[in-house]
C-alpha positions as CSV (number, residue, x, y, z in Angstrom):
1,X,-65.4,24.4,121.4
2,X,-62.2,22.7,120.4
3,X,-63.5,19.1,118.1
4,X,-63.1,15.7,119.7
5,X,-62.8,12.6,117.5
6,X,-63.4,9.3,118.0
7,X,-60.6,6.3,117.7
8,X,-62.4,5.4,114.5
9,X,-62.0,9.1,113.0
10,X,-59.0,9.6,114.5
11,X,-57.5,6.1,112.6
12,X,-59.3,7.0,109.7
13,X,-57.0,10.4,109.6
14,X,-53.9,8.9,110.5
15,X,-54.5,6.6,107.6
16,X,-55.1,9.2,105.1
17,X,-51.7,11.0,106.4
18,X,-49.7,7.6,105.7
19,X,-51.1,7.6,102.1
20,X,-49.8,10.6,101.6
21,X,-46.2,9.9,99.3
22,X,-43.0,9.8,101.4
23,X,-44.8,9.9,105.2
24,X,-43.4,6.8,107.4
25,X,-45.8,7.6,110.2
26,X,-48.3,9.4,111.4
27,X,-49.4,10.2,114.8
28,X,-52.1,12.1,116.6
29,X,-51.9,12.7,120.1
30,X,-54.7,14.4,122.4
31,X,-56.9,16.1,122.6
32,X,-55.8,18.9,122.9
33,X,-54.7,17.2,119.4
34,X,-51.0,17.4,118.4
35,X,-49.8,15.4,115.3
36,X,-46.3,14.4,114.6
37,X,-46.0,13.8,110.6
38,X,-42.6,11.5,110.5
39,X,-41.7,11.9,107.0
40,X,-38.4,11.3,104.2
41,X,-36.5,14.5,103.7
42,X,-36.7,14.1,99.7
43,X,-40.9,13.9,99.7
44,X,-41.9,15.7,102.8
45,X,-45.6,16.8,102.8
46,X,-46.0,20.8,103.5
47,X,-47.7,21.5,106.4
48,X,-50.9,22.7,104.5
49,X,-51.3,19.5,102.8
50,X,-51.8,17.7,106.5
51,X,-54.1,20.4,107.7
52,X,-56.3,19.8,104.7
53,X,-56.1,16.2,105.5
54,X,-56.7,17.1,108.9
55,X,-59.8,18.8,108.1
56,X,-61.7,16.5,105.8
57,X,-61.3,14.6,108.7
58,X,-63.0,17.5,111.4
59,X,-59.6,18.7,112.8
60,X,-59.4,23.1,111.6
61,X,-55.7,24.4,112.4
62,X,-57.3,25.7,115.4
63,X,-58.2,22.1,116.4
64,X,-54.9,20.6,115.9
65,X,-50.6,21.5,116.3
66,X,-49.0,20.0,113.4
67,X,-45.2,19.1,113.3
68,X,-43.3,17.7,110.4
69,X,-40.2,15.6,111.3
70,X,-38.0,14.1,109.0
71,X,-36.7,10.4,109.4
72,X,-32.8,9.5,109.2
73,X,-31.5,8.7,106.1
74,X,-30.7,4.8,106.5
75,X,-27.3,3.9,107.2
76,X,-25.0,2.6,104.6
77,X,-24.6,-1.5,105.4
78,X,-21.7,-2.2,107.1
79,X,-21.4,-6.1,106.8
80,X,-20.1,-7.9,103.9
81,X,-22.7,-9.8,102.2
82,X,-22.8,-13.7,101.9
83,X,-23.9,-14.5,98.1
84,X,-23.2,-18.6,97.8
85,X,-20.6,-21.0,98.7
86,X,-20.3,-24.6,96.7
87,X,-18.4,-27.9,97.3
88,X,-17.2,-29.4,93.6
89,X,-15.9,-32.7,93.7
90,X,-13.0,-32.5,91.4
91,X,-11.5,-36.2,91.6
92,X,-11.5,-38.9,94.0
93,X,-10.9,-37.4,97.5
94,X,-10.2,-34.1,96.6
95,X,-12.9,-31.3,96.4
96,X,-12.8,-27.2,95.6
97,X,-14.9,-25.2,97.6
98,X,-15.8,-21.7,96.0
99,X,-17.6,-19.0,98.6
100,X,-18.9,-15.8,97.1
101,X,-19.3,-12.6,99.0
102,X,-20.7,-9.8,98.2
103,X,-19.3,-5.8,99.2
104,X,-20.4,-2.3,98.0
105,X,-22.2,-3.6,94.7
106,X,-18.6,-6.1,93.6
107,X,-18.9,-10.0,93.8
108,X,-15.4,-11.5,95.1
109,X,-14.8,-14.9,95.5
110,X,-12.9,-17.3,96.8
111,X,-11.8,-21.0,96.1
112,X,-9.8,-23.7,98.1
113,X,-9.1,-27.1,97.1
114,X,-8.7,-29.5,100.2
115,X,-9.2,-33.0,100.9
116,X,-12.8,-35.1,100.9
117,X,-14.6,-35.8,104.1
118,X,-17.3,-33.7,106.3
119,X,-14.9,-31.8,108.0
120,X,-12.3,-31.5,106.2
121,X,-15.2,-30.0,103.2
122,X,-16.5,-27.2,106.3
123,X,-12.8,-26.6,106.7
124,X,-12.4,-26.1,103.0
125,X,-15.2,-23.7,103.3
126,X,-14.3,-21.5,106.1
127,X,-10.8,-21.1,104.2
128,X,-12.7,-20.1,100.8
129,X,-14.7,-17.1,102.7
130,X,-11.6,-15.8,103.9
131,X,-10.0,-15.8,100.6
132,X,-12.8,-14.1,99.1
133,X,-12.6,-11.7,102.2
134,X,-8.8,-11.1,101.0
135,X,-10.9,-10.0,97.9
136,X,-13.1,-7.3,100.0
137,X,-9.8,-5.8,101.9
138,X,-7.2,-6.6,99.4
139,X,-4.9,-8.6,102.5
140,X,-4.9,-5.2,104.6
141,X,-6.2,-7.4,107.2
142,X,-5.2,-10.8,107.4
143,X,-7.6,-13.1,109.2
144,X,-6.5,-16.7,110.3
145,X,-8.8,-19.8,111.0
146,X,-7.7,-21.5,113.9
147,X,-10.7,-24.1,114.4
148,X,-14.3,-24.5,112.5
149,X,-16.8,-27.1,114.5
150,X,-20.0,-28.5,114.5
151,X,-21.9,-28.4,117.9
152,X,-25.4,-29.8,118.6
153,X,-27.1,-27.4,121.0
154,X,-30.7,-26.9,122.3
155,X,-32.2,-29.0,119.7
156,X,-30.2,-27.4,116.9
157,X,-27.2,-27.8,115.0
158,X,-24.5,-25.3,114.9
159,X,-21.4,-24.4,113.5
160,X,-18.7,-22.3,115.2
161,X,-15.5,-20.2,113.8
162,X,-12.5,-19.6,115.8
163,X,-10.8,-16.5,113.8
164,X,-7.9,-14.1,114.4
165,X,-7.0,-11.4,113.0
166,X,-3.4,-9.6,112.2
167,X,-5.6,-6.3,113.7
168,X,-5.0,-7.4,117.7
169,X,-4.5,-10.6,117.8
170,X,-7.7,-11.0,119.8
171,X,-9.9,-14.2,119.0
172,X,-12.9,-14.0,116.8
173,X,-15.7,-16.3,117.3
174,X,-18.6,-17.0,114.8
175,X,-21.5,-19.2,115.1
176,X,-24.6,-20.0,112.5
177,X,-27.4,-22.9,112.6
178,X,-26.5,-25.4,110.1
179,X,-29.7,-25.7,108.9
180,X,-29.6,-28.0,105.4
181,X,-26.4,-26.7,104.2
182,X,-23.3,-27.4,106.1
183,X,-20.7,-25.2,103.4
184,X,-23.6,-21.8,104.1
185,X,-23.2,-22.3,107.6
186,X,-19.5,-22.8,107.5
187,X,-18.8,-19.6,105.5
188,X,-21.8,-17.8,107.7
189,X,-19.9,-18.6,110.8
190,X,-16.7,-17.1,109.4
191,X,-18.4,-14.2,108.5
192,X,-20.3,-13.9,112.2
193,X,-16.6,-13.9,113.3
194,X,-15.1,-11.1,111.1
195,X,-17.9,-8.4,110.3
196,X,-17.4,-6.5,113.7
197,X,-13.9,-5.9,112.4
198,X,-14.3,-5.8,108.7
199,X,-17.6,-3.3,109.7
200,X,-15.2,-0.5,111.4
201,X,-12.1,-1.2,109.0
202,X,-14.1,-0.7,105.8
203,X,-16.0,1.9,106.9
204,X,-12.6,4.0,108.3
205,X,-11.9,2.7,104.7
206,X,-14.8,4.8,103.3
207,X,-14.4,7.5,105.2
208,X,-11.0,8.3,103.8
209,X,-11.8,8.0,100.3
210,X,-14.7,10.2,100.8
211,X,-12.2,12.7,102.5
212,X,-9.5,12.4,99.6
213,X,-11.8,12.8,96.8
């Protein structure tokens, strides 16, 4: 007669599967008991290591269909990376705004000196991501800032970016919650804005070097 196991033996089992190196997941199903083994490619268990699990655990082969599936390798990231952005005061009513990004392991950043003053300073800001942007694409792909505003909306304060890019001429909109630090959310919201474009330009990007090397 085929075994039938409890929840609690049949969590204990799944446990021990999940312990084993390189297995994401582990699921048993029935009975009549089928277990899926999702694993990475690189450490995936043989099949006779999860039967022997299996059967400390009072599932035989004859007790239980095994199948070993191998997970995705992750993605590469497709977004460029906000690192810090910083509002110097250099003299009296001027100020330099420096936004670091960060792209396939390489810092680039980007400085702006503008004029004193709330809005004028998230201006300053917006322009420094998109200089340091200039440093991710190397001006391939111009953007241009046509607006950058502070909203307050359900309870919340917000920032939003009104981009364009040289691409289609389409406008780019980019919002992030200001939260305690105006200059972040100023060069998040630029960011929110761009990354659906820079995401397929740079990866077309990558996929030609890859091709050419």
């Amino acid at each position: 007669m085929p075994a039938v196991l409890d929840s609690a033996a049949l969590d204990s089992a799944r446990a021990e599967l999940e312990g084993i190196e390189g297995v994401r997941r582990a699921i048993i199903d029935g009975p009549p008991y089928t277990v899926w083994v999702i694993a990475d490619a690189a450490h995936s268990p043989a099949e006779m290591l999860v039967h022997t699990v299996l059967t400390r655990h009072g599932l035989t082969p004859a007790d239980a269909t095994v199948q070993v599936c191998h997970a995705h390798a992750p993605e590469p990231r497709r977004r460029v990376r906000f690192i810090s952005a910083k509002m110097d005061g250099l003299r009296t009513g001027r100020v330099t705004a420096r936004v670091s990004l960060e792209w396939a392991g390489e810092t680039h950043e980007g400085q702006v000196e503008g004029e004193s003053g709330y809005a004028l300073e998230m201006r300053s800001a917006a322009l420094a991501t998109i200089a340091a942007l200039d440093g991710v694409i190397g001006k391939r792909v111009k953007f241009q800032l046509v607006g950058i505003k502070p909203f307050r909306a359900f309870d919340a304060d917000v920032v939003v970016a009104l981009m364009k890019s040289d691409l289609d001429g389409k406008s780019l909109i980019g919002a992030a919650l200001t939260s305690d630090d105006p200059y972040r959310a100023a060069a998040v919201a630029v960011l929110n804005a761009t990354n659906r474009v820079l995401g397929n330009y740079l990866s077309n990007e990558e996929d030609l070097s890859a091709t050419s090397s």
